[in-house]
C-alpha positions as CSV (number, residue, x, y, z in Angstrom):
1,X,-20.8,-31.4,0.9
2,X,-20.3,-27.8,1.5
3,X,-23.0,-25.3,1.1
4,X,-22.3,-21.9,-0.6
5,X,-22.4,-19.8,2.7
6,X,-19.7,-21.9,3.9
7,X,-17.5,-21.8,0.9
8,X,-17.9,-18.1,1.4
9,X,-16.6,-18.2,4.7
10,X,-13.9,-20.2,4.0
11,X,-12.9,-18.3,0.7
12,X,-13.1,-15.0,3.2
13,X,-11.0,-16.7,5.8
14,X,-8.4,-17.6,3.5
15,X,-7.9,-14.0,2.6
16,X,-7.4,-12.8,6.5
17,X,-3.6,-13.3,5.9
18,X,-3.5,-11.0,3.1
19,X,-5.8,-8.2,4.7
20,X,-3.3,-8.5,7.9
21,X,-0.3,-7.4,5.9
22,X,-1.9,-4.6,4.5
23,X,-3.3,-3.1,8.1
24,X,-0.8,-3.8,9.6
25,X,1.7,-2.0,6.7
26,X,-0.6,0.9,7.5
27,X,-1.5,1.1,11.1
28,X,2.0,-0.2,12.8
29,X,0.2,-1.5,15.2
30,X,-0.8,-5.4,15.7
31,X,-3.8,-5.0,17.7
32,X,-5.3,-1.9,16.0
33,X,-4.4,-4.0,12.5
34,X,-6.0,-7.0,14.3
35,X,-9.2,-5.0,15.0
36,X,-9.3,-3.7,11.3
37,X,-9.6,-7.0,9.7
38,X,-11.8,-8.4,11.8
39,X,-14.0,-6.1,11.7
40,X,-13.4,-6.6,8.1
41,X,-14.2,-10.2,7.6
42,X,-17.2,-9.3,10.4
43,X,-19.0,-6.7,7.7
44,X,-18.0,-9.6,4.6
45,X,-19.5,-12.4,6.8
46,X,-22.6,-10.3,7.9
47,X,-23.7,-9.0,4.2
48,X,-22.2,-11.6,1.8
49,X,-25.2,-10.6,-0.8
50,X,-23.3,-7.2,-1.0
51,X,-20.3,-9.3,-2.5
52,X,-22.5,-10.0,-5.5
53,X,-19.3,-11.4,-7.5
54,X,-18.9,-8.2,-9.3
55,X,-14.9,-8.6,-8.6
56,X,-12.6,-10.7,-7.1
57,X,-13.3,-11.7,-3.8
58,X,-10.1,-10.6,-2.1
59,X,-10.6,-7.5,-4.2
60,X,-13.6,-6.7,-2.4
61,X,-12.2,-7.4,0.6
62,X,-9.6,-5.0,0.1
63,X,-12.4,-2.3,-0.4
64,X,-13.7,-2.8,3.0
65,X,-10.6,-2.6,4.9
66,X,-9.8,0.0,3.0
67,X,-12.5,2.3,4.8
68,X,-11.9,0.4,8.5
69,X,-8.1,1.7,7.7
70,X,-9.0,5.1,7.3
71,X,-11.6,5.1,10.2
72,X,-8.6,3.8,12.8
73,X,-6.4,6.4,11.8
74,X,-8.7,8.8,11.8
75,X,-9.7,7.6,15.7
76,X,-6.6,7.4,16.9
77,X,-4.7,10.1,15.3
78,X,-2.8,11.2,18.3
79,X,-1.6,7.1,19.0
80,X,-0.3,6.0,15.4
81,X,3.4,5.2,15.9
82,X,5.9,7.8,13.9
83,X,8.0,5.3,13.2
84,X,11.9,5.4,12.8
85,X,13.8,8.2,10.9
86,X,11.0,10.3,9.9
87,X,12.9,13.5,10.5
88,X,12.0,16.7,9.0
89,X,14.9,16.5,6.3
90,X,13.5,13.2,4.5
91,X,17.2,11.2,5.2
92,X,15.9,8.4,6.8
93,X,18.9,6.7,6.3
94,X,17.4,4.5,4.0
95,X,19.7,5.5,1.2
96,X,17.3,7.7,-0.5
97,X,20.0,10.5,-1.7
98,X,22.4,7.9,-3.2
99,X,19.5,6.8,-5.1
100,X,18.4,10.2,-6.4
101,X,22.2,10.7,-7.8
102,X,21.9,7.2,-9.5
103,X,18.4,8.0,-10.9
104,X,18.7,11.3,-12.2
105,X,21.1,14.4,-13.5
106,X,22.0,17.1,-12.1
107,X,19.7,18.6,-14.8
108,X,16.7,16.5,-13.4
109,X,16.8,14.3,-15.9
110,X,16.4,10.4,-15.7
111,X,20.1,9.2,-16.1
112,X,18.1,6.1,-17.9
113,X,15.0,6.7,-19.8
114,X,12.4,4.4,-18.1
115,X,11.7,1.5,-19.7
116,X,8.6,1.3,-22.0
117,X,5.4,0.2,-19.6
118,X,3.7,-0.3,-23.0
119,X,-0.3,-0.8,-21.8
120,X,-0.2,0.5,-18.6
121,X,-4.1,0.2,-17.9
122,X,-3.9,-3.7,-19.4
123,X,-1.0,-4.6,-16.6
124,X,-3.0,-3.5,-14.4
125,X,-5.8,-5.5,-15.0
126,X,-3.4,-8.7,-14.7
127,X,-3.1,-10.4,-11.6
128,X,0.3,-11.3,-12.1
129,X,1.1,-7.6,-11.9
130,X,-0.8,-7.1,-9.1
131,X,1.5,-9.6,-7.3
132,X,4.9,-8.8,-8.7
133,X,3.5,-4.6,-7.5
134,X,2.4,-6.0,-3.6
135,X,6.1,-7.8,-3.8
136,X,7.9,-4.3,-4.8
137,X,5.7,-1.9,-2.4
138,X,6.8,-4.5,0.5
139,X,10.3,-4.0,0.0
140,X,9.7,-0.4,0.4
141,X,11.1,1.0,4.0
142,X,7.9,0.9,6.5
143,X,7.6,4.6,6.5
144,X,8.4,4.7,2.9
145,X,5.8,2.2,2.3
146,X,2.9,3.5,4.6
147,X,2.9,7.0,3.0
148,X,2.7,5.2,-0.4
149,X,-0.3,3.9,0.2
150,X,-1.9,5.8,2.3
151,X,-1.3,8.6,-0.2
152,X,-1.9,6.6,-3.6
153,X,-4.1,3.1,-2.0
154,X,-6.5,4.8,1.0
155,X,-6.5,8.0,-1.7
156,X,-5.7,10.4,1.6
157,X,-4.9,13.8,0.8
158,X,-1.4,15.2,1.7
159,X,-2.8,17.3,4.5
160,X,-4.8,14.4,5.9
161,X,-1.2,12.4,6.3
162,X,1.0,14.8,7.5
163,X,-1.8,15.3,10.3
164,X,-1.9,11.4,10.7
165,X,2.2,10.8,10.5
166,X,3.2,14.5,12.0
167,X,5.7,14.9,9.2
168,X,6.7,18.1,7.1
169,X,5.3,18.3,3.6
170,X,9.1,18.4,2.3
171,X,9.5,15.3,4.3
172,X,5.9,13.5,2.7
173,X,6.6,14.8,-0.8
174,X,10.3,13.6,-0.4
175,X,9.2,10.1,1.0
176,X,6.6,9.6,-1.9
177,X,9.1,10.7,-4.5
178,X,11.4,8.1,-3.1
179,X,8.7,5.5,-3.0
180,X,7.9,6.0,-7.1
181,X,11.2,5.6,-7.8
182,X,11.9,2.5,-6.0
183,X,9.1,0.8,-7.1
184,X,9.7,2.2,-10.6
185,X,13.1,-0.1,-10.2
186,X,11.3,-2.9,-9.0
187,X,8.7,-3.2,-11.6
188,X,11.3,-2.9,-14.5
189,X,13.3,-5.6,-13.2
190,X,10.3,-7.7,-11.9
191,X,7.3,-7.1,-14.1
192,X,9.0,-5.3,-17.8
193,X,12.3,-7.5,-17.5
194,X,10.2,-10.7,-18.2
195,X,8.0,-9.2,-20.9
């Protein structure tokens, strides 16, 4: 018979896997991404009254690496791995232009009007969503991908990661722009193309 502390433990366990992916999306480095989520699951393990079942478990989790996230990058600004391709002109050779021509008019307008996200708040809210959204921002490139969330997840400012990736704001703002758009493709044929 387990006791609850030890279903805690294993329930926190469980989610290492998850928390991995995410540091390790963000730091690009294994070890520093290591360190992150264990000191994660440390802080979880140490104060599990904190957890208080307020949200989901994983959610929670999520918060805590959040902030161990930021405090790496912070520490080791100077270390953090650039990446490939993230020149000062925002071609990283990821296809980005060819998707800008297919997206929009030479106008600015959508070639396509989006698709209607009807409840956006309600999707949200659904864990479904919240999967078919982790899938999508994983197929983003890496570079792609990290500025994404760092920008829109860990809620840093522009300033704070162009100082962290040494990129150009042209290059951040042209990265992020790319990142909506993708995952704007993704959701509508993943998430709005079965509802």
């Amino acid at each position: 018979m387990s006791t609850p502390a030890a279903a805690f433990e294993s329930q926190v366990a469980e989610a290492r896997a998850y928390l991995l992916r995410f540091a390790r999306l963000q730091l690009r480095n294994d070890a520093w991404a290591e360190d992150c989520v264990s000191e994660t699951i440390l802080a979880a393990l140490a104060r599990p009254q904190a957890f208080g079942n307020r949200s989901q478990l994983r959610t929670w989790l999520v918060g805590i690496l959040k902030h161990k996230v930021q405090d790496a990058l912070r520490a080791r600004a100077r270390e953090v791995v650039r990446g490939d391709g993230d020149g000062d002109d925002g071609d990283d050779g990821d296809g980005g232009e060819e998707l800008d021509r297919l997206a929009f008019q030479p106008d600015g307008h959508f070639v396509h009007a989006p698709a209607d996200w009807g409840n956006p708040e309600e999707s949200l809210g659904s864990a479904q969503f919240l999967r078919v959204l982790e899938a999508c921002v994983e197929k983003l490139p890496p570079a792609m991908g990290r500025v994404f969330l760092m920008r829109e997840w860990l809620e840093l400012s522009t300033d704070e990661i162009r100082n962290e990736i040494g990129i150009t704001a042209t290059n951040l703002f042209v990265l992020l722009h790319r990142a909506r758009l993708r995952l704007r493709e993704c959701l509508e044929l993943n998430w709005l193309g079965r509802h």
